[in-house]
ROVEX-823624 format. One record per residue (C-alpha): x, z, y negated. Coordinates in pm, whole numbers, plus 32768, in hexadecimal, padded with zeros to 4 digits. Example, Ala and Ser with C-alpha at 12.3 -4.5 7.8 and 13.67 -1.06 7.14 Angstrom:
BEGIN
84CE830C81C2
855782CA806A
END
This chain:
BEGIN
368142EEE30D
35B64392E1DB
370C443DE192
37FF4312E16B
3709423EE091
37074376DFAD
387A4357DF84
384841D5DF75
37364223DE2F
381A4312DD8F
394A422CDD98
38734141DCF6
37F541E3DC01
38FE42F7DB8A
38A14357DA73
378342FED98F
36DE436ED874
369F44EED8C8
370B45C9D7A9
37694727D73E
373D47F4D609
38504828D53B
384F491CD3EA
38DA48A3D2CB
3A1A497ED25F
3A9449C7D10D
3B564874D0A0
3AAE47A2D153
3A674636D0F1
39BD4517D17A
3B044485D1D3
3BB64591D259
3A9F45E9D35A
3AA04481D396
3C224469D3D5
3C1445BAD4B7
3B074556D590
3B5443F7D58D
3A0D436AD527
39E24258D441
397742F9D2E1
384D41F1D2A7
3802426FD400
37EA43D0D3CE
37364394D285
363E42D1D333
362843A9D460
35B644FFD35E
34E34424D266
360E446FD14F
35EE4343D096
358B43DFCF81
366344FECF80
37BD44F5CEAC
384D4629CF36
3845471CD073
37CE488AD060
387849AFD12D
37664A15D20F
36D348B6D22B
36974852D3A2
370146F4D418
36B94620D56D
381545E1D5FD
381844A9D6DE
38F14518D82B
3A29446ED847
3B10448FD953
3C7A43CCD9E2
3CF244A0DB28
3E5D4507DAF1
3F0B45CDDC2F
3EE04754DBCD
401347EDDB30
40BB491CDBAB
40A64A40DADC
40964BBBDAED
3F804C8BDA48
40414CAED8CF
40A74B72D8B2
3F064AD0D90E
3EC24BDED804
3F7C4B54D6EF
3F8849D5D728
3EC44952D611
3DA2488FD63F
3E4D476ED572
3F464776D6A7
3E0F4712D7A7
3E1645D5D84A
3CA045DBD863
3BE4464BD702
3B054721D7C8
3BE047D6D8C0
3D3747DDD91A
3D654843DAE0
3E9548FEDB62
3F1B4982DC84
3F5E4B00DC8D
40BC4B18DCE2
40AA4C4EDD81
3F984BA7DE83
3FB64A13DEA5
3E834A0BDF24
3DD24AA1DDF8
3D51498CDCFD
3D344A31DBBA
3C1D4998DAB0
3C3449FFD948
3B0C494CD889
3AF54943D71A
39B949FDD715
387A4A93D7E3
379F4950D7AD
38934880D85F
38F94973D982
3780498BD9B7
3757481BDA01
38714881DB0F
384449CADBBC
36E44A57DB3A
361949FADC2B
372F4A20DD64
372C4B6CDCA5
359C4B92DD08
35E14B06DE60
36E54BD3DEB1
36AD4D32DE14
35934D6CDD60
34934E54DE03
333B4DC0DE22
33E44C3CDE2B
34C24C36DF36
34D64B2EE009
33EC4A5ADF61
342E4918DE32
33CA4942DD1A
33D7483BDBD0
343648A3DA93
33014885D9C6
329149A2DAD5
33BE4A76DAA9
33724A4DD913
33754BA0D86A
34214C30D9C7
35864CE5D97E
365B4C68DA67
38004CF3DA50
39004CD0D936
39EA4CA7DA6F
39BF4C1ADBBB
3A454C1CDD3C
3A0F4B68DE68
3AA54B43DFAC
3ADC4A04E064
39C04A27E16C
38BE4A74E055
39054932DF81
38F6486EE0B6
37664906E101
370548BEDFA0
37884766DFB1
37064701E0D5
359C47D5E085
357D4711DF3D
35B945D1E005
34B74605E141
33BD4669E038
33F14544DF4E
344C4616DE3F
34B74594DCE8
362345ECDCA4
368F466ADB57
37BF459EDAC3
388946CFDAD6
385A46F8DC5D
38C04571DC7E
3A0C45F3DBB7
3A4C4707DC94
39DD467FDDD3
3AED4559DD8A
3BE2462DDD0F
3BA14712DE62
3BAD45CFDF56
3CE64597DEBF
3D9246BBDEC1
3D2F46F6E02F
3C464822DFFC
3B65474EE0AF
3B21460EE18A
3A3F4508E1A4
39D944A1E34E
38B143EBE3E5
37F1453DE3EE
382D45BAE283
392E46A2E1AE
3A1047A2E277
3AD748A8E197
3C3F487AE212
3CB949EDE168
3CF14A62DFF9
3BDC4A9DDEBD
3BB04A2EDDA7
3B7E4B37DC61
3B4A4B1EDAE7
3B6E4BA8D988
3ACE4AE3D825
3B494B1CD709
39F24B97D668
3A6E4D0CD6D2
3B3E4DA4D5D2
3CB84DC4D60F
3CB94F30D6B3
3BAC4F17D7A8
3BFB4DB3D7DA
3D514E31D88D
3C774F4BD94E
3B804E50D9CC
3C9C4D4EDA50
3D814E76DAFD
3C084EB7DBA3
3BDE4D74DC03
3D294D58DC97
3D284E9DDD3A
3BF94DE9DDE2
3CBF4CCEDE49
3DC94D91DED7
3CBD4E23DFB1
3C2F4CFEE02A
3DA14C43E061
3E464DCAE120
3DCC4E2AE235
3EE04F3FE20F
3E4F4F8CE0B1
3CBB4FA8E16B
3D315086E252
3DCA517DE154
3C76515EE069
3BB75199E1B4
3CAA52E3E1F8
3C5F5339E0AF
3AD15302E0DD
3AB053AFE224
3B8654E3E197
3A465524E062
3966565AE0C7
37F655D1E124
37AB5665DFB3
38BD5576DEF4
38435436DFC8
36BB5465DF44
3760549CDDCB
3811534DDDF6
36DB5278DEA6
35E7534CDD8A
36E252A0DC87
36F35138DD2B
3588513ADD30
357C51A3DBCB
364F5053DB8D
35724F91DC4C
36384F2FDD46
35B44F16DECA
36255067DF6B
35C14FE3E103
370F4F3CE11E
38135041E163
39364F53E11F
38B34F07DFA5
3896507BDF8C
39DA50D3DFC0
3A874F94DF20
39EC502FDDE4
3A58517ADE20
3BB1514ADE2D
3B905049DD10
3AD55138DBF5
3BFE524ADCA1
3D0C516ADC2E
3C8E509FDB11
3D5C518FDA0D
3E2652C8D9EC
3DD65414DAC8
3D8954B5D986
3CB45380D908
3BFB53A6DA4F
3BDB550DDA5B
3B5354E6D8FA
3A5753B0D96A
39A15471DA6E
39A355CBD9E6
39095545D881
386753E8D8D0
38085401DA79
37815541DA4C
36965529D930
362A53BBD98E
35BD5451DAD7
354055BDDA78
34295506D9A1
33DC53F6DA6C
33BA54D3DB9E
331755E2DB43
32C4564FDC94
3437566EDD2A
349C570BDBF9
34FC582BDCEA
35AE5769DD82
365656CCDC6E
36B15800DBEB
373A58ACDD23
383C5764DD5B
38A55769DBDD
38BF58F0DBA7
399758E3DD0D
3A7157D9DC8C
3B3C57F8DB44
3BDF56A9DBCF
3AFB55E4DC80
3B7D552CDDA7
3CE0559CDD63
3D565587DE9A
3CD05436DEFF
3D5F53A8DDCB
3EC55448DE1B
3E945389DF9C
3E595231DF13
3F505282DE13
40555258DF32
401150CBDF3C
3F8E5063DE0F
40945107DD09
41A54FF2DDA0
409C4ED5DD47
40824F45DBCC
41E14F60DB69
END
């Protein structure tokens, strides 16, 4: 019962006064911040203790009161979510798409870190960060944490940390209300007498905080990830790929995933990132990555498998060449 008077309280009260912070941009004036995040101006004076203030600095941080209409996702490959401008968004926040290549992809892209955080930093905890997963955590405790500049989650993970928050009596951030409405209604998962139940797909995001570039590495990440969790075809050709690694090239991997904090017990995370950081750019971009940023980010935080280190890297002028050429196979037609 605990679960349907949850959904009863956040019906009610979608969507208060939580807010994010927003950096003022070159340009900027009291009324166009106003107009783009559709606050009144008195209001966001009032809100940052401006009132004696004549003009906005670049640099300046301001408290952004959440707003938020739901609009049906459009649509839309990778380029075109890249260049829709953020004047274009329905929401002054975040705009929500569907990856055409996988319906059952929702794609976020959030005008910058501090509001994705109110959304997916602390699933991000929950989910994949070593030494927190499985367990809630509030923001104020995550302070000062990094979390991801892009995120990923599968259908049966959002329904856990949904239904965890609400047998705990957990506070939920306004930007879990937004997704967890925009997820009911999109049918990545269901309300019943006994909870949430993931009914297929994921959910991934991008902000635009990241610069251009890496921005459009991090989102073809992200939706490599959500072609994994939405193919089975596509998990058995990463697991292929996995199983075909010499015992050497799987501890190099885990070594690195540990170096990025992320939980290395859970074999299925470990390979979802494999074949993601494989495909995230160019063969040569990649060869370049982990022959001149894996391999000194691990020789000097490792000093003790440095022998190790050494023996995979000297052995492999193009690391994990042929795994990348097997996933190749199924994920060149999703890119084109």
């Amino acid at each position: 019962m605990r679960k349907l008077v949850f959904y009863f309280l956040l019906q009610v009260s979608l969507f208060g006064n939580t807010q994010f912070k927003y950096n003022v941009e070159r340009y900027d004036t009291f009324e166009s911040v106003s107009s783009q995040f559709k606050i009144d101006m008195e209001d966001l004076i009032s809100l940052n203790n401006l009132s004696n203030s004549r003009y906005l600095y670049v640099g300046q941080v301001l408290n952004i009161p959440v707003a938020y209409n739901y609009q049906p996702p459009y649509s839309r490959n990778l380029d075109e979510i890249m260049s829709n401008p953020v004047d274009n968004w329905r929401n002054p926040g975040f705009e929500v798409y569907i990856w055409d290549k996988s319906p059952k992809v929702l794609v976020f892209d959030t005008i910058n870190y501090s509001f994705q955080s109110l959304m997916f930093k602390r699933l991000a905890f929950y989910v994949e960060k070593k030494d927190y997963i499985g367990n809630i955590y509030s923001l104020a405790e995550l302070e000062g944490e990094k979390g991801w500049n892009g995120h990923d989650y599968e259908s049966e993970d959002l329904a856990d940390f949904f239904n965890k928050i609400s047998d705990q009596g957990q506070e939920i951030t306004k930007g879990e209300e937004i997704l967890l409405d925009i997820l009911t209604r999109n049918s990545i998962l269901k309300l019943t007498s006994s909870g949430y139940i993931p009914l297929g797909g994921a959910v991934i995001s991008c902000s635009r905080s990241s610069f251009y570039n890496q921005r459009y590495t991090i989102l073809k990440h992200e939706a490599l990830h959500g072609l994994y969790f939405t193919s089975s075809e596509f998990r058995d050709i990463t697991a292929e790929a996995w199983n075909s690694l010499s015992e050497l090239g799987k501890s190099i991997w885990i070594m690195y995933m540990d170096f990025l904090d992320y939980g290395t017990r859970d074999l299925d995370l470990v390979m979802n990132e494999f074949m993601a950081y494989l495909l995230q750019q160019t063969e040569e971009e990649t060869y370049y990555y982990f022959k001149n940023v894996v391999y000194y980010r691990l020789y000097f935080n490792y000093p003790n498998k440095r022998f190790d280190i050494d023996n995979f890297f000297s052995n492999n002028r193009y690391p994990f060449r042929e795994q990348i050429s097997m996933l190749n196979k199924y994920s060149d037609k999703m890119f084109r």
